[in-house]
C-alpha positions as CSV (number, residue, x, y, z in Angstrom):
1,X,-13.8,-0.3,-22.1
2,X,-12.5,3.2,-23.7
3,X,-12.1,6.5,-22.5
4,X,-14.9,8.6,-23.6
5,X,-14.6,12.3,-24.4
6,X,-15.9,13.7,-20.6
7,X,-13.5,10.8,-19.0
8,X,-10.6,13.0,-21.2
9,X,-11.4,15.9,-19.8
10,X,-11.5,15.0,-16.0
11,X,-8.0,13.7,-16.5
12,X,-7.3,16.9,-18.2
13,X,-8.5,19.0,-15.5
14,X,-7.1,16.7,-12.8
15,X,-3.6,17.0,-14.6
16,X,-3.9,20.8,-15.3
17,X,-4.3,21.4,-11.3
18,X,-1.0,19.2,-11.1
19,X,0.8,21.5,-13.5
20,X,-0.8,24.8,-12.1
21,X,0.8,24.2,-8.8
22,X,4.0,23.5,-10.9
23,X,3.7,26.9,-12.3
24,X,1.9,29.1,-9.4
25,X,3.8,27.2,-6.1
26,X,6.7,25.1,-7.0
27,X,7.4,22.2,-9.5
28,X,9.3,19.9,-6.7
29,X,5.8,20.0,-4.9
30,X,3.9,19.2,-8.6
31,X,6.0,16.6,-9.0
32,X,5.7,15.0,-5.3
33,X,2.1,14.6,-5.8
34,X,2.3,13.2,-9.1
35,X,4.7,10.7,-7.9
36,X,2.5,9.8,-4.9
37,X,-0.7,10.0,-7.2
38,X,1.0,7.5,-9.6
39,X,1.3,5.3,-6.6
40,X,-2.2,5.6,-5.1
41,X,-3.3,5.0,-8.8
42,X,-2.1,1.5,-8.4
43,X,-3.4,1.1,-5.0
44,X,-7.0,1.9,-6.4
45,X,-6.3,-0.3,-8.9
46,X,-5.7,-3.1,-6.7
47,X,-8.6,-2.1,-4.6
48,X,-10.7,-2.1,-7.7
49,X,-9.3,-5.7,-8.9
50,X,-11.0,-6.9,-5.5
51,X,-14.2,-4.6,-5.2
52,X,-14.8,-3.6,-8.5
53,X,-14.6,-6.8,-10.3
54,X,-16.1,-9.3,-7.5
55,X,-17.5,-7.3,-5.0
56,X,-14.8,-8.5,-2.4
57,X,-14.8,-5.4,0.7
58,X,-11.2,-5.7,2.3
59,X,-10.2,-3.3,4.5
60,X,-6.9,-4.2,5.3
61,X,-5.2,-2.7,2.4
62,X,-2.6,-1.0,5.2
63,X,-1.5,-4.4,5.7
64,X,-0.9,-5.8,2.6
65,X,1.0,-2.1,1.7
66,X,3.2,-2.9,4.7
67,X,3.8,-6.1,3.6
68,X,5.2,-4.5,0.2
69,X,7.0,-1.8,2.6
70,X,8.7,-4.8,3.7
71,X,9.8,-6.7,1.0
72,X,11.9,-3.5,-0.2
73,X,13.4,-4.2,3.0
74,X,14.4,-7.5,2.8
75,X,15.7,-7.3,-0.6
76,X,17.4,-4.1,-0.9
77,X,19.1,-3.7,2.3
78,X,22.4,-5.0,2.6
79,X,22.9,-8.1,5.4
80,X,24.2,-7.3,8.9
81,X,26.4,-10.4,9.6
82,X,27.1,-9.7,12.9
83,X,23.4,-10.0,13.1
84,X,23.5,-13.5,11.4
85,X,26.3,-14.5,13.2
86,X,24.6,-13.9,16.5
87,X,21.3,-15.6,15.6
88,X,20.1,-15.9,12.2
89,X,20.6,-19.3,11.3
90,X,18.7,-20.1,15.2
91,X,16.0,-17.7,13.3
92,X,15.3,-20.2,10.2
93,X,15.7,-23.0,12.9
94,X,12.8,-21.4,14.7
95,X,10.5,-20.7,11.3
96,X,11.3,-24.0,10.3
97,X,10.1,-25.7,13.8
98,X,6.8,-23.6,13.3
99,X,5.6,-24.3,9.9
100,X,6.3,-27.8,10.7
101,X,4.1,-27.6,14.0
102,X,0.9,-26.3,11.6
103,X,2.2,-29.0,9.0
104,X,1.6,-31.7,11.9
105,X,-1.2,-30.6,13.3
106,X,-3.2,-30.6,9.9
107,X,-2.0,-34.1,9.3
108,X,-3.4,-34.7,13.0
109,X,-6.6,-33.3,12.0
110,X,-6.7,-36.0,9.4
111,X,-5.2,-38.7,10.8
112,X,-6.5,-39.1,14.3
113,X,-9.3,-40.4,15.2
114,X,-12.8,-38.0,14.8
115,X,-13.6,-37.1,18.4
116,X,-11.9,-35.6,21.6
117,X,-8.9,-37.5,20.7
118,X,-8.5,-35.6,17.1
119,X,-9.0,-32.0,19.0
120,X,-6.7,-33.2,22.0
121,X,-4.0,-34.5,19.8
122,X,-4.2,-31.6,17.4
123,X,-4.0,-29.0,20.7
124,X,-1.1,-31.3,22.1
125,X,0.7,-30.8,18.9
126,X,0.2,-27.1,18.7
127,X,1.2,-26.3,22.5
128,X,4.0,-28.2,22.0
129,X,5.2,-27.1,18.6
130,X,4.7,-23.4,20.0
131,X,6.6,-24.0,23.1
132,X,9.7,-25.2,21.4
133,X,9.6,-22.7,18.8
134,X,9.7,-19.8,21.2
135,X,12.1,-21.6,23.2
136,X,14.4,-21.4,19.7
137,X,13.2,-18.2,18.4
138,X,13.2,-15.7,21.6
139,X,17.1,-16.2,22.5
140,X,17.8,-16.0,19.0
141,X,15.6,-12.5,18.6
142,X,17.3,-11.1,21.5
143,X,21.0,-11.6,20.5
144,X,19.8,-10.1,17.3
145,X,18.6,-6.7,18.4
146,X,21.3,-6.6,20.6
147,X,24.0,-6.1,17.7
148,X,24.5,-2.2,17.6
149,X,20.8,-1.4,17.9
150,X,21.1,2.2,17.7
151,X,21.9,1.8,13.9
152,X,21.0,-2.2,12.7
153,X,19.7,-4.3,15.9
154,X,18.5,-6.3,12.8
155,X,19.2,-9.3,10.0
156,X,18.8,-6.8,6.9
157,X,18.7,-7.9,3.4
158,X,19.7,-9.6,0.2
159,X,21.6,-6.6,-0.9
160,X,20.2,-7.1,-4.4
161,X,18.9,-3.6,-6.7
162,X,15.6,-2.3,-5.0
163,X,13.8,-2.6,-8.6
164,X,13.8,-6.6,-7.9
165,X,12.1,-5.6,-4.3
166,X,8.6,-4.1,-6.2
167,X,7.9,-8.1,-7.5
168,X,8.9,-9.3,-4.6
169,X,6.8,-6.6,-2.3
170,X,3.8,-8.0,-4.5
171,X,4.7,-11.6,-4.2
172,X,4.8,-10.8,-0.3
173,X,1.2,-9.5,-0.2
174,X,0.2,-12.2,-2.6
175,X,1.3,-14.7,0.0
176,X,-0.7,-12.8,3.1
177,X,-3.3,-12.7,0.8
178,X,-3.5,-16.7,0.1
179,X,-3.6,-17.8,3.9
180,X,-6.3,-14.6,4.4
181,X,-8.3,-15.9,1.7
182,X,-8.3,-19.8,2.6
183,X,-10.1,-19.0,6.3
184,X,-11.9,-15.9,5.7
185,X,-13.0,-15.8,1.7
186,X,-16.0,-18.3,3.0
187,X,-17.3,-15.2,5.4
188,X,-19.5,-12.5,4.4
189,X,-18.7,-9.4,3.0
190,X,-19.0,-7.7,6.0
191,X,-17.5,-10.5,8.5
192,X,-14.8,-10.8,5.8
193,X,-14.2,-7.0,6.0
194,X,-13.5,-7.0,10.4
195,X,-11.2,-10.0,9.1
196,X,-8.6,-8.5,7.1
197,X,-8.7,-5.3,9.0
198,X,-8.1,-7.5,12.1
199,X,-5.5,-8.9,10.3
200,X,-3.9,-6.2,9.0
201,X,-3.4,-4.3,12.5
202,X,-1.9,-7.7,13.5
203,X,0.6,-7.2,10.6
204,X,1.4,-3.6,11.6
205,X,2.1,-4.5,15.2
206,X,4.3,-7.5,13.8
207,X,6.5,-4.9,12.0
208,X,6.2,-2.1,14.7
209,X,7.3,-4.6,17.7
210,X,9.8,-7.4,15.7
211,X,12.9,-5.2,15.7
212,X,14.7,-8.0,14.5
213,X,13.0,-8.3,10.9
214,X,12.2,-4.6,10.4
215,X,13.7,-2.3,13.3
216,X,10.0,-1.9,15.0
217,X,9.5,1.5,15.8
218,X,13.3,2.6,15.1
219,X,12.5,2.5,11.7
220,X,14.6,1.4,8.6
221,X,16.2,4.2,6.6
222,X,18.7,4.4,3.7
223,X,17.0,2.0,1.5
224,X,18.8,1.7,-2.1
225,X,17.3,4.1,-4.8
226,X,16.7,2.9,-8.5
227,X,17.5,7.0,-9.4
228,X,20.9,9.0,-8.8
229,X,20.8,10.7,-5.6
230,X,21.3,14.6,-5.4
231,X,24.1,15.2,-3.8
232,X,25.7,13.1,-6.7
233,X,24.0,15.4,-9.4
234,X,24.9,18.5,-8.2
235,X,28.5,17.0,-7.7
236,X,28.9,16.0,-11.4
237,X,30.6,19.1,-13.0
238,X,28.2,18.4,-16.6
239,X,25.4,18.5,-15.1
240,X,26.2,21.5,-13.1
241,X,27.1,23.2,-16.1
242,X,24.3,21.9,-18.8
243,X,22.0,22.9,-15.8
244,X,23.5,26.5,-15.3
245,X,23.6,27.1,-19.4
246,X,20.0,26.5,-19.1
247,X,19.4,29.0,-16.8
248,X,18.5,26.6,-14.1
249,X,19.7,26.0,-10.3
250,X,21.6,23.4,-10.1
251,X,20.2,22.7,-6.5
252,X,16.6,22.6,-7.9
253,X,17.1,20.9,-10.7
254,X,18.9,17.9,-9.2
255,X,16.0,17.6,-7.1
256,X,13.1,18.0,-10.3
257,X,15.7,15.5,-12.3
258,X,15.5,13.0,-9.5
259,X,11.3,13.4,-9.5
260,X,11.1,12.8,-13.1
261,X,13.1,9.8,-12.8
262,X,11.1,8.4,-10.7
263,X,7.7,9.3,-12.3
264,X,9.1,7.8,-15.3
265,X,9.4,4.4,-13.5
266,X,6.4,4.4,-11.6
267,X,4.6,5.9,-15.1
268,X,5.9,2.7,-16.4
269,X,4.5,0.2,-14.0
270,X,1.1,1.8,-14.2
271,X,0.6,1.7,-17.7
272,X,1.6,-2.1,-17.7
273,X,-0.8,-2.8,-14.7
274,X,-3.6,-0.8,-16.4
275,X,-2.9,-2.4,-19.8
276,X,-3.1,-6.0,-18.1
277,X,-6.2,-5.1,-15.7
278,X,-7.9,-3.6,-18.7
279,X,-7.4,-6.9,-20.9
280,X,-8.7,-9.0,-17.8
281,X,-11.0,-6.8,-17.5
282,X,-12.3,-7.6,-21.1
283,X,-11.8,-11.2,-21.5
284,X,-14.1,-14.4,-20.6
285,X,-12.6,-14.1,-17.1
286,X,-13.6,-10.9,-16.5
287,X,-16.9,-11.2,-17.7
288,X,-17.3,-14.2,-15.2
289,X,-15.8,-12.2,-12.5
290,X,-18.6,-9.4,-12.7
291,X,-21.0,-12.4,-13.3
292,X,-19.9,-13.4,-9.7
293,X,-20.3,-10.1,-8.5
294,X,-23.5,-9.3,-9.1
295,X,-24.9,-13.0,-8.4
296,X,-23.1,-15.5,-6.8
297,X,-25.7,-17.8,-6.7
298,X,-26.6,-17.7,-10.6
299,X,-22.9,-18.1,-11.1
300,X,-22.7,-21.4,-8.9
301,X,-25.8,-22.9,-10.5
302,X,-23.5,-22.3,-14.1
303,X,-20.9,-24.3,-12.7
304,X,-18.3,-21.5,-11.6
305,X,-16.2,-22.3,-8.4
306,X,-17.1,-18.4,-6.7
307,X,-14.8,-19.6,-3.7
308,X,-11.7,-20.2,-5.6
309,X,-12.4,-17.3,-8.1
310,X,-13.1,-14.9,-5.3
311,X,-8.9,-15.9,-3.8
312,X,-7.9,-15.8,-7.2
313,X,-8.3,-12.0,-7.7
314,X,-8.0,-11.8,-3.7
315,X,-4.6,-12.1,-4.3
316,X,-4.1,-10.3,-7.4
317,X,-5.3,-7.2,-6.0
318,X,-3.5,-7.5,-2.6
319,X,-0.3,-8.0,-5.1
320,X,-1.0,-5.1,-6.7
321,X,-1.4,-3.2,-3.2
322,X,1.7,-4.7,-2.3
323,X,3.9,-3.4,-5.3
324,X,2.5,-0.1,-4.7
325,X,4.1,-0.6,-0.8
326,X,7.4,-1.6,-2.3
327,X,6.9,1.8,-4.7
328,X,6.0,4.0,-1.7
329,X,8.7,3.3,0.8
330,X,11.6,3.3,-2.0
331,X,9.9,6.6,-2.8
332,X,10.3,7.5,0.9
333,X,14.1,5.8,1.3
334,X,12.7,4.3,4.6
335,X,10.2,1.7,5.9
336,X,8.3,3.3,8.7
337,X,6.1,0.8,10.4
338,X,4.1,3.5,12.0
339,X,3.0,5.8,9.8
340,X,1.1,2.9,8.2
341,X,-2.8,4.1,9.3
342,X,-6.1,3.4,8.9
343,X,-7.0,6.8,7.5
344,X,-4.1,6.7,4.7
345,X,-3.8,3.7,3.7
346,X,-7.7,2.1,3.6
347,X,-10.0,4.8,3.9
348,X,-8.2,7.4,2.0
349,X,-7.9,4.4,-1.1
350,X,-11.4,3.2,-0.7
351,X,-12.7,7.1,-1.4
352,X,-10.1,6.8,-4.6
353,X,-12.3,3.9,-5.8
354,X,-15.9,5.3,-4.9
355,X,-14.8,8.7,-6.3
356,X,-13.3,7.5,-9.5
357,X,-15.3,4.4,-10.2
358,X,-15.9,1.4,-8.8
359,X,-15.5,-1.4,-11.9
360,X,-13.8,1.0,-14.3
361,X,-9.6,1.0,-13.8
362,X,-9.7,4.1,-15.7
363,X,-12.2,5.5,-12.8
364,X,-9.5,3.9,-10.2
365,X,-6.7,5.7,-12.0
366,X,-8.5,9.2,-11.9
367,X,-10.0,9.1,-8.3
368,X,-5.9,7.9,-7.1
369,X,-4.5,11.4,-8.9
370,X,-7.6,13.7,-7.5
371,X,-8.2,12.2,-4.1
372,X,-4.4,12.3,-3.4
373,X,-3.8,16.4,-5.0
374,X,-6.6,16.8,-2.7
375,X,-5.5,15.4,0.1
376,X,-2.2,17.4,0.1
377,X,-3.2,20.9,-1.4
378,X,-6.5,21.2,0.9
379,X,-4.8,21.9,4.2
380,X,-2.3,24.8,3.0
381,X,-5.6,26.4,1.0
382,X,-7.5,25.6,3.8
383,X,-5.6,27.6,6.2
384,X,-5.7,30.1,4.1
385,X,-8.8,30.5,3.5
386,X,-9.8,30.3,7.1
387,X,-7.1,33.6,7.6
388,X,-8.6,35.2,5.0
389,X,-12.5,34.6,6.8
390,X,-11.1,35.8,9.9
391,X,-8.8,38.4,9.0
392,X,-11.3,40.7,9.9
393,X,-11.8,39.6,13.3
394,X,-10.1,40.9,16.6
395,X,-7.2,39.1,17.4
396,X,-7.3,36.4,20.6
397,X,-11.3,36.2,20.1
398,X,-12.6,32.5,20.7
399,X,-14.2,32.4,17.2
400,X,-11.3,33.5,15.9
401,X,-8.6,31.1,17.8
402,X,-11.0,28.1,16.7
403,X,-11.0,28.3,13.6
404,X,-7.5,28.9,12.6
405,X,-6.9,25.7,15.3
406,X,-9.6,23.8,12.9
407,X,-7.3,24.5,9.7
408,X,-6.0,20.8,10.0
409,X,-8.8,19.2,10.1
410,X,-10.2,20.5,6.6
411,X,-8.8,17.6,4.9
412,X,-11.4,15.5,6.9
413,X,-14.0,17.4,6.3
414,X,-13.0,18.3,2.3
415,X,-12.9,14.3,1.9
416,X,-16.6,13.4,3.6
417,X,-17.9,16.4,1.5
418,X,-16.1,15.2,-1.7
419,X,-17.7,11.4,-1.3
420,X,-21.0,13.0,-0.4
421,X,-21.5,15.3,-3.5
422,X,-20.2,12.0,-5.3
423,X,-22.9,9.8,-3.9
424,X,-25.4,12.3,-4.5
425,X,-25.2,13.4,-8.0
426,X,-23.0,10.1,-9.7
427,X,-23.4,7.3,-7.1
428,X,-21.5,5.3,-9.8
429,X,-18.0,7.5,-9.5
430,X,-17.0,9.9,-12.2
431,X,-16.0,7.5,-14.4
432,X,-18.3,4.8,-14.1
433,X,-18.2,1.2,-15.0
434,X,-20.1,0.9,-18.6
């Protein structure tokens, strides 16, 4: 699949109204949006992976991002031992009890006796399995939270380089994805869809409320960066003074150097994930994978396993979504469990992948960079444009005091209108699958 000459020139054009806010407004701003469309760009991409190839519709992609949110966390951060001390090693006690309460009550389901005694036994063995694990984990939890809580009240992390938490972010959401996919894969697509949202709201109240493993609510800040902080930059003296006989503010430029670091990284990851999505995308599997897609039953009778295929690229896309979380909050510097929504992370993706094109990355890729310069530079020309309608009008009228209160919402309204006009005149995205 290659990029035809109109597929060049929406990039172009999408690139171009990157750059002109560079040169009209402010290139720290340009460059925050082409940072965060990078990011989204893998998102979609994962998104496509599931929707685009096999026709799987997950919306939970919040939770799987969270997940990848997380895994920064846990490997970047450096340990608190007090925290351990007080009750880590109770903690793994506690995990361990519980995997081994499911690992016994699956051997129950096989090894008792069919009947009320199997789903007796098997109950037995989870009540009791939970009772002693909370019994473990709950002292253990609070002891933990109680260790300075205003600035840890939690176990940290591995203390290894933050560029080591992106794999393991995606190995995270990978994991989710796996015991998702073995009970809900067999629903359909829309059961499956109430499924993994349901179970990505249980993952965001999991990190919002276990202050122990994430901070909750108190949220996680000073995560490790992969790029030289300001402060440091505009503290070297030769950067200060290659900066200044360029005729650049130091100030500024630290913070543009910093930007392009990272867009060099992230530029990185997406060209290897696009380069390996496009040859799956090419070879035998794929082929089979849009084969499933567009006829499971066909598929079957040629001897494919659709169940197992389906988890298969399940996982690779919530992976994906994943590595993109790990991206995100080392973008950010901090892992806050509630600003993972609905809105931005699932619906806001989903219209990247109906916009670009469903079943072409390249579509994926394009609708991540536009939906997301969108989504940031509507509001600010929004408002403006609404002082500009009612400039006219005298001030305090009720016309007048509504719509300059309605400003905000134009980034709702700008995305339905966008997906309609879409849906209308190239149901198949902008860049649609060939």
């Amino acid at each position: 699949m290659t990029l035809h000459p109109r597929d060049i020139i929406l990039f172009f054009v999408v690139f171009g109204l990157i750059a002109a806010t560079g040169f009209f407004q402010s290139w720290n701003v340009a460059l925050g949006i082409l940072n965060m469309g990078l990011i989204s760009a893998i998102m979609a991409l994962g998104v496509n992976m599931q929707w685009g190839y096999a026709g799987l519709f997950n919306i939970g992609v919040m939770g799987f991002v969270a997940l990848g949110g997380l895994g920064a966390v846990l490997v970047s951060m450096p340990p608190v031992n007090e925290a351990w001390a007080a009750g880590g090693l109770r903690v793994i006690a506690a995990i361990a009890i519980g995997v081994a309460t499911i690992v016994a009550a699956l051997q129950g389901m096989k090894r008792l006796p069919k009947g009320r005694v199997n789903i007796l036994g098997v109950i037995g063995i989870l009540i009791v399995g939970f009772f002693i694990y909370r019994a473990v984990l709950d002292p253990a939890t609070a002891a933990i939270e109680g260790v300075n809580p205003a600035a840890t009240g939690y176990l940290g992390g591995l203390g290894l380089p933050v560029l080591l938490s992106w794999p393991v972010g995606g190995l995270l959401a990978a994991g989710a994805a796996w015991a998702i996919g073995k009970t809900a894969l067999g629903l359909r697509s829309d059961y499956l869809a109430i499924a993994t949202l349901g179970i990505a709201e249980i993952v965001i109240a999991m990190m919002k409320n276990e202050d122990w493993l994430s901070r909750g609510v108190k949220n996680v800040i000073g995560i490790p960066r992969p790029v030289p902080y300001e402060i440091d930059l505009q503290n070297d003296p030769s950067f200060v003074e290659r900066m200044t006989s360029w005729g650049f503010d130091p100030v500024t430029a630290s913070s543009i150097t910093v930007k392009l670091a990272y867009t060099g990284l992230f530029l990185v990851v997406l060209i290897i994930l696009l380069w390996m999505a496009q040859a799956a995308l090419a070879s035998p599997w794929g082929r089979m994978m849009r084969a499933i897609r567009d006829n499971e039953d066909a598929a079957e009778a040629m001897g494919k396993d659709v169940t197992a295929r389906h988890l298969q690229i399940f996982i690779l896309g919530s992976a994906v979504c994943g590595l993109a979380g790990a991206m995100m909050t080392t973008l950010d510097g901090q892992l806050t469990p509630g600003t993972y929504q609905p809105l931005r992370f699932t619906f806001l993706v989903w219209v990247m992948v109906i916009v670009g094109g469903s079943g072409n990355n390249f579509g994926a890729v394009l609708g991540g960079f536009l939906i997301w310069y969108l989504w940031v530079m509507v509001e600010p020309f929004g408002a403006s444009l609404i002082g500009f309608v009612t400039s006219g009008m005298a001030d305090g009228t009720w016309l007048k005091e509504h719509l300059l209160e309605s400003a905000a919402h134009m980034r709702l309204l700008t995305m339905g209108l966008i997906l309609l006009l879409v849906l209308r005149f190239s149901p198949r995205g902008l860049i649609p699958e060939r």
